[in-house]
C-alpha positions in Angstrom: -120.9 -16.6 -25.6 -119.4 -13.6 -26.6 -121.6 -10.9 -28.8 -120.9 -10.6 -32.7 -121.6 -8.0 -35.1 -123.9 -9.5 -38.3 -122.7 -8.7 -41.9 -124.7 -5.8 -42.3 -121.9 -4.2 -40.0 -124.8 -3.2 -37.1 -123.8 -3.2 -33.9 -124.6 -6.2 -31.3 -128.5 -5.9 -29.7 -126.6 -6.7 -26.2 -124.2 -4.0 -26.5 -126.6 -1.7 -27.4 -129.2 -2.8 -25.3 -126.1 -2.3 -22.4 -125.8 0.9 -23.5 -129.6 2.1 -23.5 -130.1 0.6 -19.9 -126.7 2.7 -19.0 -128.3 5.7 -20.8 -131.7 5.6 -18.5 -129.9 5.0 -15.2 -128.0 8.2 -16.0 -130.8 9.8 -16.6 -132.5 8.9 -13.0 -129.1 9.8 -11.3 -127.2 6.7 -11.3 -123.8 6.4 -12.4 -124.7 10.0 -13.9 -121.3 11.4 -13.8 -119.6 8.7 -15.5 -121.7 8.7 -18.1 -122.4 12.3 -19.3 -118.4 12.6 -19.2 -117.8 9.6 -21.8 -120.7 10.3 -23.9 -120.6 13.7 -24.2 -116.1 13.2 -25.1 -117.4 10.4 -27.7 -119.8 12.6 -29.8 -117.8 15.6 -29.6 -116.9 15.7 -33.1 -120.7 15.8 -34.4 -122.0 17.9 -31.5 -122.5 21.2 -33.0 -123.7 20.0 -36.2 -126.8 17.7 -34.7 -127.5 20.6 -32.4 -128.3 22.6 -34.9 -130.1 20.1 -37.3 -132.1 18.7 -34.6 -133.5 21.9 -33.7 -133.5 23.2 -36.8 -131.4 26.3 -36.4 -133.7 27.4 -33.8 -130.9 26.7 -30.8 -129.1 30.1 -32.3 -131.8 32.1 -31.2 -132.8 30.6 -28.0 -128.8 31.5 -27.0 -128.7 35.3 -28.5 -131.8 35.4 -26.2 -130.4 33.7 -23.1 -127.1 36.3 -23.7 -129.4 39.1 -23.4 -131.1 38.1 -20.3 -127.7 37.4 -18.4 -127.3 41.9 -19.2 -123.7 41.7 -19.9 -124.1 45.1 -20.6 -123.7 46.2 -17.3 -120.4 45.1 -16.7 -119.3 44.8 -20.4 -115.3 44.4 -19.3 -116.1 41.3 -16.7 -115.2 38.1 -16.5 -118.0 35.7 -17.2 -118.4 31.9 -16.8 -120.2 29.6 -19.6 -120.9 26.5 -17.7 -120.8 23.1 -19.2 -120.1 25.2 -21.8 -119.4 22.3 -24.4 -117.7 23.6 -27.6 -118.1 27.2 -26.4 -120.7 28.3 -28.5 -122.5 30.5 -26.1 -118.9 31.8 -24.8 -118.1 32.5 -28.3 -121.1 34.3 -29.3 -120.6 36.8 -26.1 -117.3 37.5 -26.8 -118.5 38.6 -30.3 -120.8 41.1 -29.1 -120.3 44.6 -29.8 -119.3 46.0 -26.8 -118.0 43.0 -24.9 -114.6 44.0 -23.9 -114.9 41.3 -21.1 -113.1 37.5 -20.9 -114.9 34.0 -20.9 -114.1 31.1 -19.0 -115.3 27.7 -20.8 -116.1 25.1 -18.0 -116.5 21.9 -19.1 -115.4 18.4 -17.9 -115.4 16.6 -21.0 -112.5 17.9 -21.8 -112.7 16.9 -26.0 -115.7 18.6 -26.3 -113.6 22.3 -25.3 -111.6 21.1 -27.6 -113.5 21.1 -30.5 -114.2 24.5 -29.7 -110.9 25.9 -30.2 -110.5 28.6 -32.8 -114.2 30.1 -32.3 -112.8 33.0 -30.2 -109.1 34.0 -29.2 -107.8 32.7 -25.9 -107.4 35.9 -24.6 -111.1 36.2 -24.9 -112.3 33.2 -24.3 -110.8 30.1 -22.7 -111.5 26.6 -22.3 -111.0 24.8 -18.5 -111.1 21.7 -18.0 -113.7 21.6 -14.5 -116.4 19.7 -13.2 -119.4 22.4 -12.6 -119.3 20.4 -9.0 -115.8 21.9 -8.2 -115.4 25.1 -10.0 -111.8 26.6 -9.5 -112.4 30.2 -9.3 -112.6 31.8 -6.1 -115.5 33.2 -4.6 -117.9 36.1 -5.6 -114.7 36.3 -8.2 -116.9 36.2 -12.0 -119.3 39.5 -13.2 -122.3 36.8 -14.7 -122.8 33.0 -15.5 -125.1 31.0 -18.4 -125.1 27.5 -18.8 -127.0 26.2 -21.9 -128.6 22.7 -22.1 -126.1 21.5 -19.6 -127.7 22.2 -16.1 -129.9 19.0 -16.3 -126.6 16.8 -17.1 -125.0 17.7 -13.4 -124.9 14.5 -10.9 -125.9 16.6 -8.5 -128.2 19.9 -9.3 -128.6 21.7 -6.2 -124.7 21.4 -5.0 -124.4 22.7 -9.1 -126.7 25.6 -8.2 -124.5 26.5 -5.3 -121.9 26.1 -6.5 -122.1 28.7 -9.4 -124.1 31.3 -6.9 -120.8 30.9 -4.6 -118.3 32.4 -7.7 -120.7 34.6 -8.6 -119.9 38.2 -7.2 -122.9 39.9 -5.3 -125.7 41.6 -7.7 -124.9 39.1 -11.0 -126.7 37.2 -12.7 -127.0 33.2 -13.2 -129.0 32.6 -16.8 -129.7 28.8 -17.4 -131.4 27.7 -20.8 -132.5 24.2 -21.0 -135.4 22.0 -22.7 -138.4 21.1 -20.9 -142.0 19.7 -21.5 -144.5 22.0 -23.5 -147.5 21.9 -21.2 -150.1 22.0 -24.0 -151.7 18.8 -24.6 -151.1 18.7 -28.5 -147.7 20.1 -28.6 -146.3 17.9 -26.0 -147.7 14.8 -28.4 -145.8 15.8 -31.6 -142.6 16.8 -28.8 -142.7 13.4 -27.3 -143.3 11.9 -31.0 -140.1 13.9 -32.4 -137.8 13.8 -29.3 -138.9 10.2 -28.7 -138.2 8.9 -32.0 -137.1 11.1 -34.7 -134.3 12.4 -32.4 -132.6 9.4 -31.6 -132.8 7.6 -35.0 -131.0 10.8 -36.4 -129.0 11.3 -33.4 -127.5 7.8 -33.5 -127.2 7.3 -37.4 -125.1 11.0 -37.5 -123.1 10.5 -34.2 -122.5 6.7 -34.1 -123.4 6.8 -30.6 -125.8 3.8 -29.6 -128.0 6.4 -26.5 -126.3 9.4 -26.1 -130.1 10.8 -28.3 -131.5 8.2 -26.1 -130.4 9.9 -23.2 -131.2 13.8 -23.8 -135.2 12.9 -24.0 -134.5 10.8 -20.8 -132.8 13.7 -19.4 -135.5 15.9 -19.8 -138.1 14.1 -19.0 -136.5 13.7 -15.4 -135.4 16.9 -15.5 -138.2 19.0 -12.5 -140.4 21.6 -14.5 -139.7 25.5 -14.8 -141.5 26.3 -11.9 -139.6 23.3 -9.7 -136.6 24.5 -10.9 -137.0 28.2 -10.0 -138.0 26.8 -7.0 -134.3 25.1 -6.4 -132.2 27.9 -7.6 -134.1 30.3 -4.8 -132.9 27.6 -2.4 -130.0 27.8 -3.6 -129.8 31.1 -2.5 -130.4 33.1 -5.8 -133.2 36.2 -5.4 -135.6 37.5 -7.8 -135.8 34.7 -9.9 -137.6 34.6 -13.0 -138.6 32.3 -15.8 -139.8 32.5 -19.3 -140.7 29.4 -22.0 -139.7 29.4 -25.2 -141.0 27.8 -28.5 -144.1 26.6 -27.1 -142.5 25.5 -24.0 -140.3 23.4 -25.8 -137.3 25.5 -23.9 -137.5 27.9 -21.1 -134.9 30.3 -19.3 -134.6 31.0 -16.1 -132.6 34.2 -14.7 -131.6 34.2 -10.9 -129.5 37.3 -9.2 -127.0 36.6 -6.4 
């Protein structure tokens, strides 16, 4: 029998029940791909706004932070690469730093979300590409520094993603990733789980429309290996002198790894 909507205009348990089952065998690894690509296209329009509501403004910080740990500074005219860089926010906000004389290139493969973007930076600054962070297409040891924010835990395949940006990356740059993970305190991690858990989906559905893409990102994370797992990976990926920092309580963290 085929599913119906009830008067109240809410969408059909099934369908939504479909879709959360879809969103938490993404979030082990299966069918991964497919489904950060669509969700990510289909909320594209209320991305930056729950972003910033959800973490209440604090998001802005964590990135002016993550900017300063990638030391752009040192080559202030390169060419840089924000990964999964979504609606270029973080390329957008390094291109308006005084003294960045450089160029950013956009990566993302949901190719609506870089288009959202447009109009937060020139293109001769700053431009969009449509790429899977699998398959980058720039040449090797070609870009001056890389950041990807709240993106690295949504690639199918995390390792092949870490090499992937160390083999663009020229020799002596740096690879800056900032992404959420697990407070390790008892009693923080209680009111996280209760708010990322709950809070963040209700909102996260009711302002998107989108039946588990807020379903998904506590998923995500919770599969996503801790800060010291994931230094652990990019240092067999063959970054050096990696380091690591929390943020928030341990609500974020961001790790730094030179080529």
């Amino acid at each position: 029998m085929a599913s119906t909507t009830d008067v109240s205009g809410s969408p059909p348990v099934a369908g939504r029940g479909q879709e959360l089952t879809r969103a938490a065998q993404a979030a082990h690894g299966e069918g991964k791909r497919d489904y950060v690509q669509q969700m990510f296209s289909d909320i594209a329009p209320r991305y930056d706004l729950l972003n910033h509501v959800l973490s209440l403004n604090i998001d802005k910080r964590w990135r002016v932070k993550a900017l300063r740990a990638l030391e752009w500074t040192a080559r202030p005219a390169g060419t840089f690469l924000d990964l999964c860089a979504g609606t270029l926010d973080v390329g957008a906000l390094l291109v308006r730093q005084s003294g960045f004389s450089g160029f950013v290139a956009g990566a993302d493969f949901a190719v609506p979300m870089l288009k959202h973007g447009n109009g937060k930076a020139p293109r001769s600054r700053l431009a969009p590409v449509g790429a899977d962070a699998l398959q980058l297409p720039f040449a090797d040891a070609s870009l001056d520094g890389a950041i990807v924010a709240f993106g690295i835990r949504n690639v199918a395949d995390l390792d092949a993603g870490l090499r992937e940006v160390r083999r663009v990356l020229r020799p002596g740059t740096r690879f800056v990733i900032l992404e959420f993970s697990t407070p390790p305190w008892a009693l923080v991690r209680a009111g996280y789980h209760a708010y990322f858990h709950h809070v963040l989906p209700f909102v996260g559905r009711l302002v998107s429309g989108h039946r588990s893409a807020y379903t998904y990102l506590p998923m995500s994370v919770a599969q996503f290996p801790t800060e010291e797992a994931l230094a652990d990976r990019m240092r067999q990926a063959g970054f050096r002198t990696v380091t690591w920092e929390r943020l928030t309580l341990g609500i974020a963290a961001i790790h730094v790894g030179t080529v």
